[in-house]
N, C-alpha and C positions, 0 to 999 in steps of 0.2 A: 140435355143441353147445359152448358155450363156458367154457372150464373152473372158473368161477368161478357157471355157471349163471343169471348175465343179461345181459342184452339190450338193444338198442335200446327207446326207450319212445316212437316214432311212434305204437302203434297202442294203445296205451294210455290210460283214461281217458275213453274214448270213445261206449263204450253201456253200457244197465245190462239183464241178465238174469236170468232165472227164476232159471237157475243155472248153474254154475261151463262155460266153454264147455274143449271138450278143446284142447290138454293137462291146464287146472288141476284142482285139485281141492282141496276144503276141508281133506283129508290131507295129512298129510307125507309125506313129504317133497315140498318147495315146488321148483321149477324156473321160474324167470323173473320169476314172478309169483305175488301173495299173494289171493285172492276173501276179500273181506269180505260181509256181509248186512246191507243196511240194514231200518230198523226195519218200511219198507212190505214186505219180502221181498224184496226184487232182489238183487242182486248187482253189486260192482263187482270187477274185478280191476285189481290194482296191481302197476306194478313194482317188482323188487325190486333196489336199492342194496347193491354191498358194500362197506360202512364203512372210515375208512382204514386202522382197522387190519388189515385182509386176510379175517381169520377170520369177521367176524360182518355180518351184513346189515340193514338197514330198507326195510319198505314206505313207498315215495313216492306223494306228489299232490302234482304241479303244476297247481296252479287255473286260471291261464290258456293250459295248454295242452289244458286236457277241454274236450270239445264243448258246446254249451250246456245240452243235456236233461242231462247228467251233474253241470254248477256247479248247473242250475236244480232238481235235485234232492235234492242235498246240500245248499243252502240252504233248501228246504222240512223237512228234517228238521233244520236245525240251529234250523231258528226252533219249531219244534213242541217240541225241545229247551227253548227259549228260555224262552217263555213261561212255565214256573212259577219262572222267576225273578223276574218283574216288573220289569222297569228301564223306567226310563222316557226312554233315551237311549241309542242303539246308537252306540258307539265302532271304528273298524275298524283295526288295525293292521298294516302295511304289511310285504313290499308285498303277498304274495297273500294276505291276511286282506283286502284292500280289493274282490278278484273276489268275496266274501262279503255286506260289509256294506252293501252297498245295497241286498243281495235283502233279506236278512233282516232287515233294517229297516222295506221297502214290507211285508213279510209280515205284522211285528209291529204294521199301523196305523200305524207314525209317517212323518212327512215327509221327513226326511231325516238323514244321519248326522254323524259330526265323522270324517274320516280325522285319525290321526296316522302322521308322513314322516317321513323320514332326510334329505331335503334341507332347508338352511338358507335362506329367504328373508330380504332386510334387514331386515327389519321383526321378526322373529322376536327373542325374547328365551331370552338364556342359562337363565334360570331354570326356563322352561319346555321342559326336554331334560333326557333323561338315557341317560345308557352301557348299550352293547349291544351283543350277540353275541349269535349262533346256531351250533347244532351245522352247518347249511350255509352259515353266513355267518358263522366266525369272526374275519374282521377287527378290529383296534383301531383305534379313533378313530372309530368310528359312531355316531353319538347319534339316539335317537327324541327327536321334535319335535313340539308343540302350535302350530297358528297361535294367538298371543294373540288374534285376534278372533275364534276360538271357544270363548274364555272361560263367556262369558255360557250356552253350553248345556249345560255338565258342572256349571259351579258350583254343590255342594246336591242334587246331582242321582244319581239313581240308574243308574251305567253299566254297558251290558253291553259286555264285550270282544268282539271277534268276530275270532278268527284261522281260519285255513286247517288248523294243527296243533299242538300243542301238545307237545315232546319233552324238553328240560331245563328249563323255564320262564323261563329266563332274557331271553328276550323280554316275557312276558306280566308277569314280577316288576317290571321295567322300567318296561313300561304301570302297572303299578299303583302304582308309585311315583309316576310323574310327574302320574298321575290325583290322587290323594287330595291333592297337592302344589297341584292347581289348585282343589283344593276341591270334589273328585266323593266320593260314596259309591260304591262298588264292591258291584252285586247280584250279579256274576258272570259267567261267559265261559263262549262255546258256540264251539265248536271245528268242521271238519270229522272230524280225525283227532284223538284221544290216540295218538300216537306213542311206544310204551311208558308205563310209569308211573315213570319218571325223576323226572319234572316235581313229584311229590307232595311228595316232601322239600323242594325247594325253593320250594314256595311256602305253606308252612305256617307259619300264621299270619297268612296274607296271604288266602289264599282257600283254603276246605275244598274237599275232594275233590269233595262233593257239589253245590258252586257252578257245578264245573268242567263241563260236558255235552258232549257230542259226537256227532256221528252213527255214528261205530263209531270202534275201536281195535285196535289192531293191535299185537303185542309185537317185541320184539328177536329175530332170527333169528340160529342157530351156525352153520357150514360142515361139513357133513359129507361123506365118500364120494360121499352120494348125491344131496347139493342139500342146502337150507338146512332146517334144523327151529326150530321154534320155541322160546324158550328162555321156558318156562311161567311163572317167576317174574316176568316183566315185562309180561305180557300185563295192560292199562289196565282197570279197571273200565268198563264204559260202563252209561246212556249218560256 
């Protein structure tokens, strides 16, 4: 067992069941992996990340690494999510919010979605970009990017966000910045994971809690003795 209590995450992300398969368990103390219950009842388990700072953990999902029945499921409840938002224009934010927003796009009836990138094509314009970071991608000098010829779909328009997870918001503040900049109305963002409820401070005023939906949530985990425990204060409203 590895002292820190996780693991490789091959085998992870990969089926969804009734319930928690052994070792996990919905109790703490957590070893390797965190079982969530989505809103049909299944179950996924997730591995578990120990943070840089040593002591404390998060449950991951990497979107393009789960098998299909697992993305194809987690976008049927992000879109079921969805829908009492009413938007009329699914936005996907990069890069695994983009394994998301075509499902939950085809879900929600519409035809097709607007990706926003972090690569600069020539044609692109400055105005339409703005600065960001991630708690797993905190690089400086990255900017989210609108192609200007897809203007015409946000413009007036009511958009939902569609990321993968939602942790500090400082992605999703970003998106919203550069949206309302191109002249979208923002109905709101449906998430895979709330990743803790970090994210709520910073994006108030910008989009309520209640905008925010997601297919489950998962809080910040401490390092103890025995494996990791959940640390209850930050455990995310869902959905």
């Amino acid at each position: 067992m590895s002292e820190d209590f996780t693991e490789p995450t091959l085998a992870y992300w990969q089926e969804l069941t009734d319930e928690p398969l052994a070792p996990f368990s919905f109790n703490p103390p957590h070893r390797h992996g965190y079982p969530v219950r989505l809103a049909d009842g299944r179950v996924l388990v997730l591995p578990l990340r120990r943070l840089p700072d040593g002591v404390h953990a998060a449950a991951s999902l990497i979107a393009n690494q789960a098998s299909h029945g697992v993305v194809s499921a987690l976008a049927d409840a992000m879109a079921q999510e969805a829908r009492a938002l009413q938007a009329d224009c699914v936005v996907g934010l990069p890069t695994l919010g983009l394994s998301f927003a075509a499902l939950v796009a085809e879900r929600l009836g519409q035809p097709r979605y607007v990706p926003l990138g972090y690569s600069k094509k020539f044609w692109y314009r400055d105005d339409l970009s703005e600065p960001v970071s991630s708690i797993t991608s905190p690089e400086a000098g990255k900017r989210l990017r609108l192609d200007p010829n897809l203007l015409p779909l946000v413009d007036a328009r009511r958009v939902l966000l569609v990321d993968d997870a939602i942790s500090t918001g400082a992605t999703a503040l970003a998106a919203c910045r550069l949206l309302e900049r191109a002249g979208a109305r923002l109905a709101g963002m449906v998430v895979a994971m709330k990743q803790t409820n970090r994210w709520v401070a910073a994006m108030h005023g910008v989009l309520a809690p209640a905008q925010v939906r997601a297919a489950y949530g998962c809080p910040l985990f401490a390092m103890r003795a025995d494996g990791w425990w959940p640390v209850e204060a930050t455990l995310p409203r869902t959905p």
